[in-house]
N, C-alpha and C positions, 0 to 999 in steps of 0.2 A: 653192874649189869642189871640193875632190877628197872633200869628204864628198858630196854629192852625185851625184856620177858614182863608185864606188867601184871600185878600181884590183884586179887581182888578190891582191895579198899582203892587203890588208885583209878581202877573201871568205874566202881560205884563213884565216887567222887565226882569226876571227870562226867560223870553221867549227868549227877545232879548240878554239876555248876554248868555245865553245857544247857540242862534241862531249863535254868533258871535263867541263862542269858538267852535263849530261845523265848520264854515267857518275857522278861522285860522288854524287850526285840517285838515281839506281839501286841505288848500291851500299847508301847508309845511308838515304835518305830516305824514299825510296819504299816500302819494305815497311812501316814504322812507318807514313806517313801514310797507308796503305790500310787497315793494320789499325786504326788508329782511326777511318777512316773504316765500316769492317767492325761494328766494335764498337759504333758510332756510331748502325748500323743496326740491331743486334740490340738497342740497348737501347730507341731509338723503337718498335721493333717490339715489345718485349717493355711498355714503357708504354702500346702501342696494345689490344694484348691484355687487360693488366691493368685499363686503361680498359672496355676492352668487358665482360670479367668482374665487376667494381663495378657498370655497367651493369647489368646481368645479375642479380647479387645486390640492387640495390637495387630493380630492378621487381620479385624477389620477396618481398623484407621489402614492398615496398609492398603487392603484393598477399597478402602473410601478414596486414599491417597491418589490409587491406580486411577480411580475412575476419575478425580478430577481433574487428573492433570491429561488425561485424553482429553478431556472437556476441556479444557482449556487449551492442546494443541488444536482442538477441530475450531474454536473460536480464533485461534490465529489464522489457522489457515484462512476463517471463516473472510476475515478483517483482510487477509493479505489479498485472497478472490476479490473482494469489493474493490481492494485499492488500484488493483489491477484494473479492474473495471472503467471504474472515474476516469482511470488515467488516459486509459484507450478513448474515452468517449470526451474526453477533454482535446485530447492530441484530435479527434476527428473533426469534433467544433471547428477548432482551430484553424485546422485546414479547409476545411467549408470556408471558413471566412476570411481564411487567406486568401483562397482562391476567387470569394466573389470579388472582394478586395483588390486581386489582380485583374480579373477582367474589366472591373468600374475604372481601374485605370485605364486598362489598354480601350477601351471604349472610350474613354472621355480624350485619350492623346488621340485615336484616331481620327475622331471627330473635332480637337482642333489643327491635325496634319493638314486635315480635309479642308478645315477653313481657310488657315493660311496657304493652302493648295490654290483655291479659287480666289485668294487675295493678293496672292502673284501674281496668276495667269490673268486677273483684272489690269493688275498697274504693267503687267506686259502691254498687254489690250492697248492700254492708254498712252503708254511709251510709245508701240509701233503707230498709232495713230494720229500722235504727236509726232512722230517723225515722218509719216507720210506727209500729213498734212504739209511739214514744215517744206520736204520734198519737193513737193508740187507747187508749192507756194515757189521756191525758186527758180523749179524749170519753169513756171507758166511765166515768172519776169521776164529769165532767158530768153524766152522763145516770142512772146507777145512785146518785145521792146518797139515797137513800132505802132502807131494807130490803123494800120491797112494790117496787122497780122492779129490784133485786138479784133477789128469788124470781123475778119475770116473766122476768127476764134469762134466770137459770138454767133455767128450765122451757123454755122454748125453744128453749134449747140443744139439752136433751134432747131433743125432740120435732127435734131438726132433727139431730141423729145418728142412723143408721141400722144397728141392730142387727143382723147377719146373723148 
């Protein structure tokens, strides 16, 4: 029982060998285990910081990131507006010059409708005038088969020319 109830030289003892690993513990432990705890602290603090600064940096790439990629939707759009553009003023061209293109035709058949219009209506001209002609050339045999209906003919004539 004498642990229990503990006797004076045990206190003292227990004092001084406490007292002495307390001092050796002072002499070499203690400044090393504070300065790594010291050190210990600056480097958390300094990962706390570096953390915070990454932070920091990446909300601005993020928001650099925001802003270029507007900028580069507003330069699609930018690109798509143009292409739209072109495309209307190309399609209108187009039709501009389809349509002179149509008329240079329908102008150019018209005018040669028109000519072989008047190069019918000639070799008609010249058909019925070739058949008159031919016409008359056979009733005037029919009818003149005689020299007394020849003089009648002629005399007629005469008389139906007007001598001014």
């Amino acid at each position: 029982m004498g642990l229990v109830t503990p006797d004076f030289g045990l206190i003292f003892w227990m004092t001084v060998s406490f007292l002495f690993v307390l001092f050796i513990l002072k002499k070499y432990a203690w400044k090393p285990i504070l300065k790594s705890l010291k050190d210990r602290e600056v480097s958390i603090e300094e990962a706390l910081k570096s953390a915070e600064r990454a932070k920091d940096e990446m909300a601005r790439l993020k928001s650099d990131n925001e802003k270029i990629m507007q900028e580069a939707r507003e330069e699609r759009e930018k690109l798509l507006r143009d292409a739209r553009d072109v495309k209307d003023k190309i399609l209108a061209d187009a039709k501009i010059e389809a349509k002179a293109e149509a008329d240079k035709l329908i102008s150019s058949a018209k005018a040669q409708i028109e000519s072989e219009k008047l190069s019918a209506i000639n070799q008609i001209k010249e058909q019925v005038v070739s058949l008159s002609i031919d016409i008359a050339e056979k009733i005037i045999k029919n009818s003149l088969d005689s020299d007394k209906k020849q003089k009648e003919y002629a005399d007629k004539l005469l008389k139906d020319i007007d001598l001014n």
